[in-house]
C-alpha positions in Angstrom: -13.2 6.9 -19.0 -13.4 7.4 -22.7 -11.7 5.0 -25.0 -12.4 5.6 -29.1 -15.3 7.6 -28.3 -17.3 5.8 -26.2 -17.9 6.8 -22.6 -18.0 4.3 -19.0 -17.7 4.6 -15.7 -14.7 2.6 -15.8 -16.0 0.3 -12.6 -13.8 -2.8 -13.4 -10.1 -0.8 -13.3 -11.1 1.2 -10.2 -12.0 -1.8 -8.4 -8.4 -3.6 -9.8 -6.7 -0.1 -8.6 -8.4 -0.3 -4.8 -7.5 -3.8 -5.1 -3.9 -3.6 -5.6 -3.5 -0.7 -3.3 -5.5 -2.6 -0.3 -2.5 -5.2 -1.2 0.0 -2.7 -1.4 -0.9 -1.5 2.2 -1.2 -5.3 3.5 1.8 -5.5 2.6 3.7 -2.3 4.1 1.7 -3.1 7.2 3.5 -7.0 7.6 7.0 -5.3 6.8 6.2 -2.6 9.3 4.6 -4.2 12.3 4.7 -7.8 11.5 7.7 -10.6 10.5 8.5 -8.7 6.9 11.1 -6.2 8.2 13.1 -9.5 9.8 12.3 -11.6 6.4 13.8 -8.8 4.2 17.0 -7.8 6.5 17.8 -11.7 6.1 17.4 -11.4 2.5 19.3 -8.8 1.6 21.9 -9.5 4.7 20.7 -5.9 5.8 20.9 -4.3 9.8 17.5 -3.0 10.9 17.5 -0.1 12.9 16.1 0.6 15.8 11.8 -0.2 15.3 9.7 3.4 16.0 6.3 2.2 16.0 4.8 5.9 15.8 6.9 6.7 12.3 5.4 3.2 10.8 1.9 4.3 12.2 2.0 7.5 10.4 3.2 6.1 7.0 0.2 3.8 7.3 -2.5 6.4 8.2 -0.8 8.4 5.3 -1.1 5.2 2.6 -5.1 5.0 3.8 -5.4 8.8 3.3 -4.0 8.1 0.0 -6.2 5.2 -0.6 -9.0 7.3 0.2 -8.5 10.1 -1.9 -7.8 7.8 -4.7 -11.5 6.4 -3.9 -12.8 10.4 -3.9 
C-alpha cells in the first residue's frame, strides 16, 4: 500500500478485511444451516421456502473460495 509516498505491507487492514469476511461467512453459515433463516422470516413476517441444503453448501464453498483468493 502506498499512502503520500511511503510504502507498507499494509498488514493491519488485510487482517481487518479477513476479519470481517470470516464474520461475514459466520454469519451466512447461521442464516443458512442454523436458527438465522427462522429469526429473519419472523422479522420481516417473510415465508421461507422449501430448505436445499446442497444450494446453501455451494454458496458457502463459493464465499471460502472468495475468502481465499482475497488472501492470494
Amino acid at each position: 500500500m502506498e499512502l503520500y509516498g511511503s510504502k507498507s505491507k499494509s498488514l493491519p487492514q488485510k487482517i481487518t478485511i479477513t476479519l470481517i469476511e470470516l464474520a461475514l461467512i459466520g454469519l451466512s453459515a447461521w442464516i443458512m444451516f442454523g436458527a438465522g433463516s427462522a429469526f429473519f422470516a419472523n422479522l420481516f413476517g417473510w415465508t421461507l421456502p422449501m430448505e436445499a441444503p446442497a444450494r446453501y453448501g455451494l454458496i458457502l464453498a463459493f464465499n471460502i473460495i472468495i475468502l481465499l483468493r482475497m488472501g492470494f
